[in-house]
C-alpha positions in Angstrom: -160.0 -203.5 37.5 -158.9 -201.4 34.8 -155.7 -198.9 35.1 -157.1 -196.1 34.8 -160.0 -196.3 37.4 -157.4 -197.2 39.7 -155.5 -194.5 38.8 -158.7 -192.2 39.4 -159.0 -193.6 42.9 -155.4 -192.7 43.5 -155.7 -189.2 42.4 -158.8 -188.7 44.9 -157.0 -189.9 47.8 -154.1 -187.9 47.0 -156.4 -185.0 46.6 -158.3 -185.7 49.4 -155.3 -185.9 51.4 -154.1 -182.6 50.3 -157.2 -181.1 51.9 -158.1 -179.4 48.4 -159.5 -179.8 45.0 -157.5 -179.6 42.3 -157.7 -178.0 39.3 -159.4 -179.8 36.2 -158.1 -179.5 33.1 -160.8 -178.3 30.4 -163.1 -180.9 29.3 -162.4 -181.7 25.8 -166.2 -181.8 24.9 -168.9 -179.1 24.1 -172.4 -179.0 24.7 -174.3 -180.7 21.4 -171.2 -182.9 20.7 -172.3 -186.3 20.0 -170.5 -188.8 21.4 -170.5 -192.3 21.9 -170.6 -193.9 25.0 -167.9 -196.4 25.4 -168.4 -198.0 28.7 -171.3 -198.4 30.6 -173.2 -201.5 31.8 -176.9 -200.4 29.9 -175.7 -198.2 27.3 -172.8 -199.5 25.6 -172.7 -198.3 21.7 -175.0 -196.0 22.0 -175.1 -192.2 20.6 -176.1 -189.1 22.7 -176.1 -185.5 22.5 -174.0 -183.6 25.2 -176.6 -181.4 27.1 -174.3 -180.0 30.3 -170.6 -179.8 31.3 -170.1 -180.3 35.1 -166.2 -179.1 34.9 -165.9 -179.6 39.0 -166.8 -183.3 38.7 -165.3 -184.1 35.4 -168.6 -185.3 34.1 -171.4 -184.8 31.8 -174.7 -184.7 31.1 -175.8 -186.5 28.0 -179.3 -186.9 26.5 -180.2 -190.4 25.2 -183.3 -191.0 23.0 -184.4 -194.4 24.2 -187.7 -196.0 22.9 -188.6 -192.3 21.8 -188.4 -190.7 25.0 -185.5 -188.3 25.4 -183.7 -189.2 29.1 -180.6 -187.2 30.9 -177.7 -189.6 31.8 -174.6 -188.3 33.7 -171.5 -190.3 32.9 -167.9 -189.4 33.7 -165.6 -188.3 30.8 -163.8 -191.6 30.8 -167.4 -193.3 29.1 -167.3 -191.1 26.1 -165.5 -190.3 23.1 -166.2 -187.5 20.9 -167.8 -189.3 16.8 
């Protein structure tokens, strides 16, 4: 299991524990960045387009073009990297 989504998991229970959210730092992507998505068991390698922000869940909403048809994919933060 890698480091840091062990490290995620121990955040949440921490936060959980708490009783509260905590604050998110800003994401450090805009909507219509490309990015590249790094890790992810269908779409490895591939480009998207950012489409949304979801700041509460540190996620986002890309838009992949696959076999010509554009589809939304939400992917946390960690799958990405700005190109």
């Amino acid at each position: 299991v890698p480091v840091d989504a062990i490290q995620r998991v121990k955040n949440k229970e921490i936060e959980l524990r708490m009783g509260g959210a905590r604050k998110l730092p800003p994401l450090p992507f805009s909507v219509t960045d490309w990015v590249q998505i790094q890790e992810h068991l269908s779409f490895t390698g591939l480009m998207a387009q950012v489409m949304e922000l979801r700041q509460d869940k540190n996620r986002l909403v890309v838009e992949l073009d696959i076999f010509g048809q554009k589809v939304p994919v939400e992917l946390s933060i960690d799958q990405v990297r700005v190109v």
